[in-house]
N, C-alpha and C positions, 0 to 999 in steps of 0.2 A: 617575657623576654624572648625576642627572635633564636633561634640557634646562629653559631658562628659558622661559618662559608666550612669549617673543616670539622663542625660536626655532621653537617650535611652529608659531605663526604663519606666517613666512616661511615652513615647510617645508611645511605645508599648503593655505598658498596658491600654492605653487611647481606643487605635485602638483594640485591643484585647476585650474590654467591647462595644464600640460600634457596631462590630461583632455581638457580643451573644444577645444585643435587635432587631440587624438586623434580628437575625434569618438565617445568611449566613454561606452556607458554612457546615452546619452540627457541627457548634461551640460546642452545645450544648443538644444529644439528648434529656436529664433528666433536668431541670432547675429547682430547690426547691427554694422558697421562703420563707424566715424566718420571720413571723413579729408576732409584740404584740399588747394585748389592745389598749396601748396606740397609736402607731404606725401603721396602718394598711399598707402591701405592693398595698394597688388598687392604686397607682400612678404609681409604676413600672410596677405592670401588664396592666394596659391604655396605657404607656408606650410602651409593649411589642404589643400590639393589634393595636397601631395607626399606629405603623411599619411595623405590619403583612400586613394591609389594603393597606398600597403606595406599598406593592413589590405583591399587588395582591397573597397572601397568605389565602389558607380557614380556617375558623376558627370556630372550635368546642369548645363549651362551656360547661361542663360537671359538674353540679350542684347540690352541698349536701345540700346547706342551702341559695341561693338566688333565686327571682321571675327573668323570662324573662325581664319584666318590668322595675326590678331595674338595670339591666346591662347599663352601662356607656356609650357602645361603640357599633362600630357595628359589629355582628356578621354572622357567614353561617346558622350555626345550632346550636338547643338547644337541651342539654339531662338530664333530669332530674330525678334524683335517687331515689327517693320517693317509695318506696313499690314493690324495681325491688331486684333479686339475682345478685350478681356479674357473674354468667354466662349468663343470657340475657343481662344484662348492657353489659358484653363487645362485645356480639355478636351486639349489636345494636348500640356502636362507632366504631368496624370494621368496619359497612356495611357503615358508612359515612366518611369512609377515603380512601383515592385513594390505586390502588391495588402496592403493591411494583413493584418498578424501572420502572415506568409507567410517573414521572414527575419531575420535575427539586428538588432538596437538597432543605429542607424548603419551602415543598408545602404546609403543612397542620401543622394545631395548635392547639395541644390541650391542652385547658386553664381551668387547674380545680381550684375552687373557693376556696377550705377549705377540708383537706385531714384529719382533726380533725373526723368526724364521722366517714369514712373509717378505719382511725386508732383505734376507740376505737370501733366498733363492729367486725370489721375482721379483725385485727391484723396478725395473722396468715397467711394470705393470702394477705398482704401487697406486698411485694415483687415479686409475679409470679403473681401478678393483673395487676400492675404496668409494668412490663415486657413484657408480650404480648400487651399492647396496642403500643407499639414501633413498628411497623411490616414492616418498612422499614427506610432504610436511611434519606426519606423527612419529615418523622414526628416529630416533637419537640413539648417533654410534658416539660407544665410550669403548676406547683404543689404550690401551697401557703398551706402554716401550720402554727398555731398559735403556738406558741413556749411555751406560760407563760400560756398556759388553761392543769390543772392536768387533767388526763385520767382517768376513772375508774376503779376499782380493776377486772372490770371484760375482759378489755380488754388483759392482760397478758397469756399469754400461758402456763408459765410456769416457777420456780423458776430462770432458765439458759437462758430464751430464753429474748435478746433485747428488749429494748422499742421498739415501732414504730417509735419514733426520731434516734435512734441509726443507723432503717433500712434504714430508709428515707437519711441520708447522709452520707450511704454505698450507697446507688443505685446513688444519684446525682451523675452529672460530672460536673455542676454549682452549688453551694449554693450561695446566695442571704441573707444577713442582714441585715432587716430594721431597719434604727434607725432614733429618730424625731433629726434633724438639732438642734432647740433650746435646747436642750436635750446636747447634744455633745459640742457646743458651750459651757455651762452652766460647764460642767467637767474641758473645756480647759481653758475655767479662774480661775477654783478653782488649775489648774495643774500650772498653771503661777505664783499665785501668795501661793503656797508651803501649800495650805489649801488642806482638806482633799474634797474628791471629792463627787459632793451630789448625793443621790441618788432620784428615781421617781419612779411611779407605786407602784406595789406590795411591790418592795423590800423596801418600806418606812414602812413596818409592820402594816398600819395606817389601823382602820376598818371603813367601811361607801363606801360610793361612789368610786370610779376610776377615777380621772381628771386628763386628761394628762396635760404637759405642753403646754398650747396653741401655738401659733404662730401669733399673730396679728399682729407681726412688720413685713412688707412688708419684710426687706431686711433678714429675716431669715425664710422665705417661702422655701418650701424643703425639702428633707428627702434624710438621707447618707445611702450608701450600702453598705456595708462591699463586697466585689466578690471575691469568691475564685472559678477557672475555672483547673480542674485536668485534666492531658493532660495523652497522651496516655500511655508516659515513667513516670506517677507516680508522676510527679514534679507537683505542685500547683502554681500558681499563684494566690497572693493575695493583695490585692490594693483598697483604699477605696475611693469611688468617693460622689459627691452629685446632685442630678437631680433637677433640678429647675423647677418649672411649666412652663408652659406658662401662660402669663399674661390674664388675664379674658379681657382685653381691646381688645387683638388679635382677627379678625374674618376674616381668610385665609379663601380660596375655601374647601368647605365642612368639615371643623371646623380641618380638619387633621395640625395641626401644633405639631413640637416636642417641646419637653424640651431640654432645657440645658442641658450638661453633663459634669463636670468641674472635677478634680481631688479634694479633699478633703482640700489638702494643699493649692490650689491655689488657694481655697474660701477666699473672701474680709475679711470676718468676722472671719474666722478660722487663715489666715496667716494675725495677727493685729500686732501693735505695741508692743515690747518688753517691756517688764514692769518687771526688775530683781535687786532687791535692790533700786530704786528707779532710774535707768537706762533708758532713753526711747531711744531707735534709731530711728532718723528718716532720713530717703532715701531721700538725696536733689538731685538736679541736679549737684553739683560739688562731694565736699569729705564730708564724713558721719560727720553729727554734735550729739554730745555726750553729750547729759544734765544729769547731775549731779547734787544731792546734794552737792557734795564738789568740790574743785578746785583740777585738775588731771593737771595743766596747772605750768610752773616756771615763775618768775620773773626776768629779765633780771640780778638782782643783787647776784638770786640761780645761775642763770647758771655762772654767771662769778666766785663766790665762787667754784663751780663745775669745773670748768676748769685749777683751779688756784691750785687743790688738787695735790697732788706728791706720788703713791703708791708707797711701798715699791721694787716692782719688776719692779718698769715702767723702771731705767734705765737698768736693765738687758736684756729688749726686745729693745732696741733701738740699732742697727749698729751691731748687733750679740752678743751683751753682751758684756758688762766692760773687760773681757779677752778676748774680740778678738772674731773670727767666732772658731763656734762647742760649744759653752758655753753659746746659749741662751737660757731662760727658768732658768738661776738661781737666786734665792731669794735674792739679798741683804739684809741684814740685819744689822745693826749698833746697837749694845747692847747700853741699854743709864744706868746711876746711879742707876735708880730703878730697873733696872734686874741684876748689878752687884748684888744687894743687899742681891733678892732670889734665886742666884746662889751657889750652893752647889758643889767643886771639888769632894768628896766622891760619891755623885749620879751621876756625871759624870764619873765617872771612873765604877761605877756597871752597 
């Protein structure tokens, strides 16, 4: 049996996102990642880096606001932005990127931490910074931006000219949505059960601390990604998946083990039980059983009252109708005493 038009889908969208952490292929040369306070994208980017490392990919780390130290995983090179101009900085990530058309598509990585200060002191020079560090086909930049941190007044150009978000996903060909799992979960039961859907973070208006929603419950470990990957002809693909850690009990040869990567819908906890008017479906091994508050079910003594009923048109459809064939489909009708009653010849005749 063929697949359905919308398994198609999922499966090529599935194959299509596993691609772009591959880093094959030239999926991806621009990769922005979108996260928040509450939500940080370093699992996708770990992600991105423990892939890079199994296909023997170099990988440059180019950092506005992290120590060598604190980096996760392992890396080629570090470059550190601290008290440089953007034209030695990028003379000094050219000189450590291989020369173009010199090495196989997704030879080298460059992985910047937080494009948040770039954005708010050089605005301006967002775009053709960003650009030349592309200098050949094998390079793929992966860009993380906090999304929910306001810019300063002084980062702006000018009354007409874009934010830095605006430019940042004009130049993408991948954007990347971090969002916390428990979080999304939390919405799709308020969406299930016709309540208004809660908010987190910021947009809770609340002043004091920032506490995201935790995750302590093993089975909602995780974080969904919204992917939207814009192809040559202009078309987007967009598809929301969830990556699942690897389990901290895992210890593979030299710690490189993947995550999970499951489609959003076909999360355990996302695609739950039906809960609609007091409705549960639940998937047996024969035919679907339907619990109810009420009985949807008859009683052997409705259906035989049910059977035993006579419409007014049933003998007109039976053997071609009472006149013979060419006369089915007409209404019999038998006028009884109480329609003689409010039968009026004058409104019959107007």
């Amino acid at each position: 049996m063929a697949p359905s038009p919308l398994q198609q889908r999922r499966t090529h969208n599935t194959l299509l996102f596993q691609k772009l952490l591959n880093l094959r292929d030239g999926a991806s040369p621009f990769t922005l990642v979108l996260d928040t306070l509450e939500q940080s994208g370093g699992p996708v980017v770990r992600e991105f880096a423990r892939r890079a490392k199994i296909s023997k990919s170099k990988i440059t780390f180019i950092s506005f606001s992290t120590l060598r130290k604190k980096i996760p995983y392992e890396i080629d090179a570090f470059i550190s932005t601290r008290g440089k101009s953007l034209a030695a900085l990028r003379k000094e990530i050219v000189a450590l990127l291989p020369a173009p058309l010199t090495g196989p598509p997704s030879a080298a990585a460059n992985l910047t931490n937080n494009l948040y200060s770039l954005a708010s002191t050089h605005s301006q020079h967002l775009s053709s910074f960003l650009s030349l560090l592309l200098v050949g086909p094998q390079i793929s930049l992966l860009a993380t931006y906090h999304s929910d941190i306001p810019l300063s007044s002084q980062s702006s150009t000018g009354p007409y000219a874009p934010d830095p978000l605006t430019t940042l996903t004009y130049l993408a060909t991948a954007i990347l949505i971090i969002s916390s799992l428990p979080q999304v979960l939390a919405r799709k039961r308020a969406r299930d059960k016709s309540l208004q859907e809660p908010v987190f973070g910021l947009q809770e208006g609340r002043e004091g601390i920032l506490v995201s929603l935790s995750d302590k419950n093993e089975e909602e470990r995780g974080v969904v990604v919204n992917m939207e990957i814009r192809r040559r002809s202009g078309r987007g693909v967009v598809e929301n998946f969830v990556i699942l850690p690897p389990s901290p009990s895992s210890s593979p040869p030299r710690g490189l083990v993947l995550s999970e990567v499951m489609l959003l819908d076909d999360h355990p906890l996302y695609a739950s039980t039906l809960s609609v008017l007091g409705v549960a479906v639940k998937g047996g091994q024969g035919e679907e059983e339907v619990e109810t508050t009420f009985n949807l079910g008859l009683t052997e003594k409705q259906k035989r009252d049910r059977e035993g009923v006579v419409l007014p048109y049933f003998d007109a459809q039976r053997d071609g109708g009472a006149a013979g064939p060419g006369e089915g489909g007409r209404i019999l009708y038998d006028m009884g005493a109480e329609d003689r009653e409010d039968f009026d010849d004058e409104e019959d005749e107007i």
